[in-house]
C-alpha positions as CSV (number, residue, x, y, z in Angstrom):
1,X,17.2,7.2,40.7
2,X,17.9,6.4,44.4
3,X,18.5,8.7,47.1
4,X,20.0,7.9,50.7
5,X,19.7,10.7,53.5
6,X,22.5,10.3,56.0
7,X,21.8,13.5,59.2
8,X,25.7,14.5,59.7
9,X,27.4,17.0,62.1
10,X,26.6,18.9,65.1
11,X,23.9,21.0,63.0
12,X,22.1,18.2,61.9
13,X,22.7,18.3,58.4
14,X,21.0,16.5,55.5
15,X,23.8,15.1,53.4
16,X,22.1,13.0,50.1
17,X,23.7,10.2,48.4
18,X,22.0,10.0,44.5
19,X,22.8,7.2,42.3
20,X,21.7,5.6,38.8
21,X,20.8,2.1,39.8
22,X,21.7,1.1,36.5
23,X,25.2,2.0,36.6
24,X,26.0,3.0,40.4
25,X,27.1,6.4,39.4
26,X,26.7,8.9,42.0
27,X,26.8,12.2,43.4
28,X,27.2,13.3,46.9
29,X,24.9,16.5,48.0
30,X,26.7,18.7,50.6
31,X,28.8,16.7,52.7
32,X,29.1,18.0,55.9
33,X,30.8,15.7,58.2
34,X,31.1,12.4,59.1
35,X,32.8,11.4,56.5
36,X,33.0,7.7,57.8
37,X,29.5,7.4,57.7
38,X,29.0,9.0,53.9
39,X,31.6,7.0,52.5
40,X,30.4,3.8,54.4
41,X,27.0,4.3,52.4
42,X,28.8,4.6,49.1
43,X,31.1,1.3,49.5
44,X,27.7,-0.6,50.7
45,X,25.9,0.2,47.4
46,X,28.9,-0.3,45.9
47,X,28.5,3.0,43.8
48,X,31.0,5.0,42.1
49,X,31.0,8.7,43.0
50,X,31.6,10.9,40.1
51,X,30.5,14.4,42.2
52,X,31.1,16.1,45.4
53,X,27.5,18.7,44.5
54,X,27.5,21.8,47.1
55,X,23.7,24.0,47.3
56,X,26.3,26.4,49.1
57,X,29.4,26.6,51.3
58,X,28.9,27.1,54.6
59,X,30.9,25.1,57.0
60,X,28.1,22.5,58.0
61,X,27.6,21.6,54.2
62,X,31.5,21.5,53.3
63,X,33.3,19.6,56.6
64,X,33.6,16.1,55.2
65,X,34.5,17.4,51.1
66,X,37.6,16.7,51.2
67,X,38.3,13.2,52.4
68,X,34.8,12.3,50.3
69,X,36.7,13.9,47.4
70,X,40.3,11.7,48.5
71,X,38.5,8.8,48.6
72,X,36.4,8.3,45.2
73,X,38.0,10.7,42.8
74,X,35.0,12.4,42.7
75,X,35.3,16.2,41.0
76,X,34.3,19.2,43.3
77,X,31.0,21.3,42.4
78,X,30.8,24.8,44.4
79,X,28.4,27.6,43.6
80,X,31.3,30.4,41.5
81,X,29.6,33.2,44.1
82,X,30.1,30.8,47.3
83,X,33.8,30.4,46.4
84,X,35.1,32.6,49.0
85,X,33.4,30.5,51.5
86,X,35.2,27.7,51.3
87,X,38.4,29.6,53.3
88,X,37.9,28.8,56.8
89,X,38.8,32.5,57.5
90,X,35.6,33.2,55.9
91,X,33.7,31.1,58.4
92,X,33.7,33.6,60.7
93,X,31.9,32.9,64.3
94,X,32.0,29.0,63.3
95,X,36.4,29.2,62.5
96,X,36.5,26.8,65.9
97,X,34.0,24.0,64.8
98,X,36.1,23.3,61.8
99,X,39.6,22.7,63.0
100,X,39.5,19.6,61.0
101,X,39.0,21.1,57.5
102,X,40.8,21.1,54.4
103,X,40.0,23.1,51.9
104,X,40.1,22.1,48.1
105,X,40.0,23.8,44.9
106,X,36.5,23.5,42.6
107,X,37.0,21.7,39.7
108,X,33.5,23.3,38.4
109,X,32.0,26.9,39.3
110,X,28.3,26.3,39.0
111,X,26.0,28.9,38.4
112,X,22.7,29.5,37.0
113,X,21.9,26.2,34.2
114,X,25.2,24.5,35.1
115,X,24.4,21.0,34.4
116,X,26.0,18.1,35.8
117,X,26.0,14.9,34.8
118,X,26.1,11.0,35.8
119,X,24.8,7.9,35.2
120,X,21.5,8.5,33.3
121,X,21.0,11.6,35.9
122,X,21.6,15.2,35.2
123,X,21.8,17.8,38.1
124,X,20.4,20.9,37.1
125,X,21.6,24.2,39.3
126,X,19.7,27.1,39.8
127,X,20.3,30.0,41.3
128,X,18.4,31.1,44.5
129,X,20.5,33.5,46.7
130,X,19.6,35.1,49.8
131,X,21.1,32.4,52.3
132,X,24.3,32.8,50.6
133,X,25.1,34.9,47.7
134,X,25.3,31.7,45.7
135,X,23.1,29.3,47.6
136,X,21.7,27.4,44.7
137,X,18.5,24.7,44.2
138,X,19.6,21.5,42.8
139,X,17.3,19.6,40.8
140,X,17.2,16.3,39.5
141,X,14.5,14.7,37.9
142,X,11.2,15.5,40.7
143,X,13.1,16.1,43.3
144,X,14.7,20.0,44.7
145,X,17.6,19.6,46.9
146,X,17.2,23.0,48.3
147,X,20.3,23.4,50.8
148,X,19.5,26.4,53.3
149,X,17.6,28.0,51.0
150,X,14.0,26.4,51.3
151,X,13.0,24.5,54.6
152,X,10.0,22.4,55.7
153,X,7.6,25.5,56.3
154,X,10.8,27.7,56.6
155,X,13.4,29.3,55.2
156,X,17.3,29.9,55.7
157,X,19.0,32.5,57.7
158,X,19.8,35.6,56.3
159,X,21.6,37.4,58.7
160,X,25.1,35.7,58.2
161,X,27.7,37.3,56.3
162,X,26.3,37.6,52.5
163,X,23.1,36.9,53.4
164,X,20.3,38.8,52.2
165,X,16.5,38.2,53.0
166,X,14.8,40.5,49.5
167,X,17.3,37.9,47.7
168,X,15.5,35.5,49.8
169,X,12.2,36.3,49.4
170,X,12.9,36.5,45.3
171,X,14.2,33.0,45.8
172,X,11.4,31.3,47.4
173,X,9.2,33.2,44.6
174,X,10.9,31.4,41.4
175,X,10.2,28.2,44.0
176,X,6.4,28.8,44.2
177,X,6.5,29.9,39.9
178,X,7.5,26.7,38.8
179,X,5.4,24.4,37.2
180,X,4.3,21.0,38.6
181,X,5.4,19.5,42.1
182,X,8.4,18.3,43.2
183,X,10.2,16.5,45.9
184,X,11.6,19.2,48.6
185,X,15.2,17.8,50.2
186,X,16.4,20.6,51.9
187,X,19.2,20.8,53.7
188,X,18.1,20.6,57.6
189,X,15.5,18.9,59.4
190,X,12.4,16.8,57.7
191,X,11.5,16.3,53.9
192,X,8.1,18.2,52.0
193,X,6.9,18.6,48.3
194,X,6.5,21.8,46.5
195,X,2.9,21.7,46.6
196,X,2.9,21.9,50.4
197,X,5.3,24.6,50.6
198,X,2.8,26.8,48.1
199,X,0.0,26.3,50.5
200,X,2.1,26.5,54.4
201,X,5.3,28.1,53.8
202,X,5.0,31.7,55.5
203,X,8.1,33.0,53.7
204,X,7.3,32.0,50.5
205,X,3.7,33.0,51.0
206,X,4.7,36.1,51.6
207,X,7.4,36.3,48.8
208,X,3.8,35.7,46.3
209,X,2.1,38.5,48.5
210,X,0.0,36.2,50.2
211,X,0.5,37.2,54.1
């Protein structure tokens, strides 16, 4: 598995590009803008983008779907409980930052155990609310591509429309339960592993009772 990080939009938002090297089939992880850029990256690895995968639909994760979607073919992947985000009257205080969107229709409704796959990959969702009511984990293989819901020694904002922080905290608890270590790709700022998160993370700390 490869993974290419491309920061995108005003927000600063990680969008991944994942790919079999074997045979270039790839998924894009919450393409937020810059389109450009994103599809630049795939036609340099020459890959063939089977998935547009959203952690959740807020407008700095969803700006650049559709011409990523135009362009490769690629089916659309939205959280079922983050539908309703994807209307741009739903974006509320953030309507004027996305003038330029067009919305599109999911051709899957992922929810908890959806599995998605390509190449030799398979994307795994899992449900973690409390940024969104359907902000979701993705993993695949070692790696958590957390979206908005767990940060380098943070977590995601509640107080938006559907947010809600107990959700949160119950969240970043089924984080600090699993088993092993992973890879933590979240969807702002820098990168971090499981492990660290356990032992720094104040939110989920206190989600384990902790602090």
């Amino acid at each position: 598995m490869k993974i290419m990080q491309l920061c995108v939009g005003l927000v600063g938002t990680n969008c991944y590009i994942v790919y079999d090297e074997t045979t270039r089939a790839a998924a894009v992880i919450d393409p937020g803008d810059n389109a450009p850029s994103i599809l630049q990256a795939v036609q340099q690895e020459k890959l063939d983008v089977k998935y547009v995968l959203l952690t959740h639909a807020h407008f700095d994760h969803i700006l650049a779907a559709h011409e990523v979607l135009q362009a490769t073919g690629a089916q659309y992947v939205v959280p079922e409980a983050d539908q309703w985000l994807l209307d741009r009257n739903n974006m509320g205080q953030f309507r004027g930052l996305a003038r330029s969107y067009v919305q599109d229709t999911p051709d899957i409704l992922a929810s908890e155990g959806t599995e998605i796959t390509f190449g030799g990959l398979t994307a795994v969702y899992m449900s973690t609310p409390g940024h969104t009511p359907g902000s979701s984990v993705i993993r695949i293989d070692d790696c958590l591509f957390t979206g908005d819901c767990l940060f380098r020694h943070e977590c995601g904002r509640c107080d938006l429309e559907g947010g809600d922080f107990s959700a949160m905290l119950r969240s970043l608890r089924r984080l600090y339960e699993l088993e092993g270590d992973y890879k933590v790709l979240p969807g702002h700022e820098g990168l971090s592993t499981l492990n660290e998160e356990r032992a720094a993370n104040p939110y989920m700390l206190q989600a384990v009772g902790k602090r």
